[in-house]
C-alpha positions as CSV (number, residue, x, y, z in Angstrom):
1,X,354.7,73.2,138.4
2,X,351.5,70.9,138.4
3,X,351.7,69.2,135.3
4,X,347.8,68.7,134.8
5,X,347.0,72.6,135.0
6,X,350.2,72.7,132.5
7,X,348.1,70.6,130.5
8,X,344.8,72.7,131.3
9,X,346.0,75.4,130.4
10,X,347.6,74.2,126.9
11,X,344.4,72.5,125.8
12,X,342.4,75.8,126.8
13,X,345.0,78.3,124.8
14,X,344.5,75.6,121.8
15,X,341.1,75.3,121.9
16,X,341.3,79.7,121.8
17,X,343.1,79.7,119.4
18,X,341.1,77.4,117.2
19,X,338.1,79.2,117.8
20,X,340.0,82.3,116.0
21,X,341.2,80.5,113.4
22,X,337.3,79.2,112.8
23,X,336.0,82.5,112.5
24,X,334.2,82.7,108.6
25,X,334.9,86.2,107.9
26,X,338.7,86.3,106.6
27,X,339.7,89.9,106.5
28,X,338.2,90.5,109.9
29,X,340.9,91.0,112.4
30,X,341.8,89.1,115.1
31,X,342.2,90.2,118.7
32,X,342.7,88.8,122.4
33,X,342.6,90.8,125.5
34,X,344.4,89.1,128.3
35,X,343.8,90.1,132.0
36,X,346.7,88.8,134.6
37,X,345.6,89.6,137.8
38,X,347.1,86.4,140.0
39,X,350.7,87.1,141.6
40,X,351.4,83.3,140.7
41,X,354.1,83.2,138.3
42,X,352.9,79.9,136.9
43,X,349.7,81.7,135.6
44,X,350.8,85.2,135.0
45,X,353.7,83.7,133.1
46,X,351.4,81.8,130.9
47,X,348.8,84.4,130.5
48,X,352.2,86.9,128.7
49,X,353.2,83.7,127.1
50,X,349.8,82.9,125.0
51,X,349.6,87.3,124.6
52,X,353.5,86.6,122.8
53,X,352.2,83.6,120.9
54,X,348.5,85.0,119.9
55,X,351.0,88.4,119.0
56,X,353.3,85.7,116.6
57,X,350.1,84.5,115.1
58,X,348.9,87.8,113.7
59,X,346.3,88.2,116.4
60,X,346.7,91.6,118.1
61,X,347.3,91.1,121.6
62,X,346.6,93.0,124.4
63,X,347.0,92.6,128.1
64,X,346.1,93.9,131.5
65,X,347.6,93.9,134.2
66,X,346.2,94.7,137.7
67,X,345.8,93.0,141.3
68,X,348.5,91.2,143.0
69,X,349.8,90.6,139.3
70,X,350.8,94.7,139.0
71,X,354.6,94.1,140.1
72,X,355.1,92.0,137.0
73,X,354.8,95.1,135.1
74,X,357.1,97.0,137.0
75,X,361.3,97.6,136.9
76,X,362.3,96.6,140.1
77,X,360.4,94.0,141.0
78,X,361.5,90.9,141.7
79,X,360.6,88.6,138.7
80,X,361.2,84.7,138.7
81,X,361.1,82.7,135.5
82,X,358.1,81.2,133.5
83,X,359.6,78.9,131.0
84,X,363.2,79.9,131.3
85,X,361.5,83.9,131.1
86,X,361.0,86.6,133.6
87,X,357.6,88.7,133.3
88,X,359.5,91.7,132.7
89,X,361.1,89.7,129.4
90,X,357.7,88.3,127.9
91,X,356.3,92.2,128.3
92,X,359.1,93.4,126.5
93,X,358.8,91.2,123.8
94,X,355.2,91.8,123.3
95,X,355.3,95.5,122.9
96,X,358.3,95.0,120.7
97,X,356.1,93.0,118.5
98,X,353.2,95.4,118.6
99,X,350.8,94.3,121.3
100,X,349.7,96.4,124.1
101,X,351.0,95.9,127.9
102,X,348.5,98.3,130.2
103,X,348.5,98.8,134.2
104,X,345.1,99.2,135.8
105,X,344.8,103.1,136.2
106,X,343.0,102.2,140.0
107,X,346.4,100.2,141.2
108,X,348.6,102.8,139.3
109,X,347.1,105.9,141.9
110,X,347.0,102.9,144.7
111,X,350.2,102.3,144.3
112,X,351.6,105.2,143.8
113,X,353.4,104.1,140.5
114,X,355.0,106.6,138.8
115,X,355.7,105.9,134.4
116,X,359.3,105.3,135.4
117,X,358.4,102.4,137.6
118,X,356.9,100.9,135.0
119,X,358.1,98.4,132.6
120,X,359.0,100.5,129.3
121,X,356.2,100.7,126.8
122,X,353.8,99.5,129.4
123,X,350.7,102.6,129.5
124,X,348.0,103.0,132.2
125,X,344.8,101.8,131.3
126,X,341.4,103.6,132.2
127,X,338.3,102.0,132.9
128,X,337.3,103.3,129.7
129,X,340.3,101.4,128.4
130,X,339.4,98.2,129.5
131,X,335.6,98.2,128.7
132,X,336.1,99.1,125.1
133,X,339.1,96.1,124.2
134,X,336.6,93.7,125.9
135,X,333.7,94.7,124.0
136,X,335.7,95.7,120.5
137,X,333.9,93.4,117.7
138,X,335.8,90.0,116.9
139,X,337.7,89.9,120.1
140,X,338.5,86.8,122.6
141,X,339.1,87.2,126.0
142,X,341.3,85.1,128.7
143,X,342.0,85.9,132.0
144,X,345.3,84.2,134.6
């Protein structure tokens, strides 16, 4: 892995996650959409990483997933590691901690993916879907 992207991409996830933790309204909360749409493990991997960590940090996480990053959300896909983790691993432990994992309805009908394809827990998100966590009051957004 390039080490200087590495370090890119860890000063941009603190600097996020600063800016949430600046915000002057206390009981206002928190939330991060994340959209993976790269098929590079090195930046899908540490676009479901930050969703995890934002998730451990109380901030309700929610990710995307469409474009060549779709078969990271899916069962048999191959999936290499990010950080000693497949894809399929860091999705499953954000919907077990109460974020949200969604497919891109477009890729879904593409694609031809049926729910059982699909990485348990993982829904289909509409256009609809998308628009309204981007634009929901108080929310950041990244995108890998």
């Amino acid at each position: 892995m390039n080490l200087k992207m590495f370090y890119i991409g860890l000063v941009s996830f603190a600097l996020a996650l600063s800016s949430l933790n600046a915000s002057p309204a206390q009981n206002v909360p928190k939330k991060i959409v994340v959209t993976i749409t790269s098929s590079s493990i090195n930046q899908s991997g540490f676009g479901l990483a930050v969703a995890n960590a934002m998730q451990d940090a109380g901030v309700s996480s929610t990710v995307f997933v469409a474009g060549d990053a779709v078969k990271y959300a899916l069962n048999n896909s191959m999936n290499p590691k990010f950080a000693g983790f497949t894809p399929k691993e860091l999705i499953q432990a954000l919907i077990k901690k109460g974020g949200k994992v969604m497919i891109c309805e477009g890729f879904v009908k593409l694609g031809g993916i049926k729910k059982i394809d699909m990485v348990q827990g993982v829904q289909v998100a509409t256009p609809g879907d998308l628009a309204g966590a981007l634009y929901a009051p108080n929310s950041k957004v990244m995108t890998f």
